[in-house]
N, C-alpha and C positions, 0 to 999 in steps of 0.2 A: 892431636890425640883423637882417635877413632870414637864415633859416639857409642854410648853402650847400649843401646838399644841391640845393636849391631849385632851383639854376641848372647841376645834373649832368644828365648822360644819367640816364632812368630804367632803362631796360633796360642791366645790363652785357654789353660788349662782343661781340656772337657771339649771342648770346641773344635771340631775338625769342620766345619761347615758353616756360611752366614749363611741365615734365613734372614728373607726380607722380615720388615717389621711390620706386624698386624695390620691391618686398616689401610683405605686408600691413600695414597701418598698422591698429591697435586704434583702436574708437569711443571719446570721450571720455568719461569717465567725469561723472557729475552734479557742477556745484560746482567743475571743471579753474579753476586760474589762469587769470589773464591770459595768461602767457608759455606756459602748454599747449595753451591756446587758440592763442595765435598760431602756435607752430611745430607745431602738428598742419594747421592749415591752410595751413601754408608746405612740408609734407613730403606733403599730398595736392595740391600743384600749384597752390592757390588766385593767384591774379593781386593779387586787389585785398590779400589777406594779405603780399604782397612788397612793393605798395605802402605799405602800414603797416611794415614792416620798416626799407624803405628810410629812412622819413619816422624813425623812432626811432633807428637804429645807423648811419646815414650819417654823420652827424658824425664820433661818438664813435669808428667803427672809423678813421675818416679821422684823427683824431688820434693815437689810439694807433701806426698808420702812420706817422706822422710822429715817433714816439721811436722806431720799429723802424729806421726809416729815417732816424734819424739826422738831423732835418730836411730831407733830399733829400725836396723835393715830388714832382717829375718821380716818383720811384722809389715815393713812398706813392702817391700814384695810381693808379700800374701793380701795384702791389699790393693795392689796394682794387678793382679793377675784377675784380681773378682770385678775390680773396675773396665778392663778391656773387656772380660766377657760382659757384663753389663750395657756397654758401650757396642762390641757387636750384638749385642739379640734387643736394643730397645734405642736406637738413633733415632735421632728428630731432625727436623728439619730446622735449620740456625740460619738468621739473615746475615749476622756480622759475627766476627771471631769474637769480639768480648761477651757477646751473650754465651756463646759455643762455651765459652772456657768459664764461665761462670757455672754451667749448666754440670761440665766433666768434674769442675770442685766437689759440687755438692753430690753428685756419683760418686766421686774418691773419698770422700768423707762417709758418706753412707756405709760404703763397700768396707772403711777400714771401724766405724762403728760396730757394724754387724760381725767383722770378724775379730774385735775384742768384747762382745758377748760373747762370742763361742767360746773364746779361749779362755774367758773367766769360767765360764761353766764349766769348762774343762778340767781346770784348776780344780778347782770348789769340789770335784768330785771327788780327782785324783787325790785329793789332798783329806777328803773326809769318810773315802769312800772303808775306813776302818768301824765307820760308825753303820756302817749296811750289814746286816745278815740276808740271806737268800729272801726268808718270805715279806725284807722293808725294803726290799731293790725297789725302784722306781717305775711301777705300770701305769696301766690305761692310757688315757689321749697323748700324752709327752715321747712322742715318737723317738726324740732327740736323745731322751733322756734313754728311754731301753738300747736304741743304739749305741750309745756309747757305754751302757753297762756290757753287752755284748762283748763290744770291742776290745774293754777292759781286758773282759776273760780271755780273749784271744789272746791280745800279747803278754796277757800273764804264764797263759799255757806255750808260748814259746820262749821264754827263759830258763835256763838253765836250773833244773831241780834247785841247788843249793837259794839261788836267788829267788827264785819264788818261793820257798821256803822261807826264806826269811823275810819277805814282804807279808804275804799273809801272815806268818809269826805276829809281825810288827801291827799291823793295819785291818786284819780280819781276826785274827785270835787275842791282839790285846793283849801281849808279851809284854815285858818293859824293855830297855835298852841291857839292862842288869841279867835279867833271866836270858834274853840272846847269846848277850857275849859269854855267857855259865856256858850256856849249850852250843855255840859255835866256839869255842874254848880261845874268844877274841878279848880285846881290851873293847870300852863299851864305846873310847872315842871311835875305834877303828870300826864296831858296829852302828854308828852312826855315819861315820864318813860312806859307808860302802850304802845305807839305807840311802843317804842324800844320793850317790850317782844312781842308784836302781831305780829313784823315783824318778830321775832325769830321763833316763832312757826309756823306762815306763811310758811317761809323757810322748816322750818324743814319737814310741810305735805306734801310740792311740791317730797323734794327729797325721800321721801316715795315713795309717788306714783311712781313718776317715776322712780324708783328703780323695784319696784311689773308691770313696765309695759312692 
């Protein structure tokens, strides 16, 4: 069976280029390991050494993702994508491969911490964001926060009239299920089931974007 690394993007996501990493990097001493060889040429920028990186830890960090993550693929993905970039722009120098892989855990773990804050926050918004009028939206220092109100707006102004219609109905004007289904002249399970998919796809165009931004 063919590895799967095989059939990924090579370059993670954003990344069209290694930069060497910051600061002097020491010559390799006569007789270095394998794995000092490898990450001394992963921490001076080498291309074809990511290449060989890729082709060894793609898997294994892609599985280990997949215990941090609890089986959620979607989520080990999105975490293995932040850990290869991580992994190109901040390589160190490793004497032996158990340190190395000790070192990629606790990146892979980082990487998939930070990307379920985000997506809690994401949630929390999405999910509350009935409880915002224009002038309690979220400013000053929280950068994250105005972006993805922004964002919100965006894929809201690209849904289809009737569905954003009936999202704001629901979540900005404070409609009940009852008053919907009156006025979209629906049953309320059937305005409910259609709120659950709008909120799905909602979600899903936010973290587009904010993926591409």
């Amino acid at each position: 069976m063919p590895s799967t690394h095989a059939t990924q993007p090579f370059f993670p996501l954003g990344l069209t280029k290694i930069q060497p990493v910051a600061g002097t990097i020491a010559p390799l001493e006569a007789g270095a390991s394998a794995t000092a060889t490898l990450t001394h040429r992963l921490a001076t920028g080498e291309e074809e050494a990511f290449r060989e990186f890729h082709a060894l830890y793609f898997d294994r960090l892609h599985q280990f993702l997949l215990v941090v993550a609890r089986g959620q693929e979607h989520e080990a993905r999105e975490a293995l994508q932040e850990t290869l970039l991580r992994v190109a722009r901040g390589a160190r120098v490793f004497d032996d491969e158990k340190t190395f892989w000790c070192w990629l855990k606790a990146v892979a773990r980082n990487a998939a911490r930070d990307a379920g804050r985000k997506r809690t926050r994401y949630s929390k918004l999405l999910q509350t964001f009935a409880h915002f009028t224009r002038p309690a939206l979220p400013t000053g220092p929280d950068a994250d926060d105005d972006r993805l109100t922004a964002v919100i707006d965006e894929c809201l102004a690209e849904l289809a009239p009737e569905d954003r219609a009936l999202l704001q109905g629901k979540y900005l004007a404070g409609a009940t299920v009852n008053e919907l289904s009156t006025r979209e002249g629906l049953t309320p399970k059937a305005v409910e089931s259609r709120l659950s998919r709008l909120r799905g796809e909602l979600r899903e165009r936010v973290l587009v974007k904010l993926r591409q931004s």
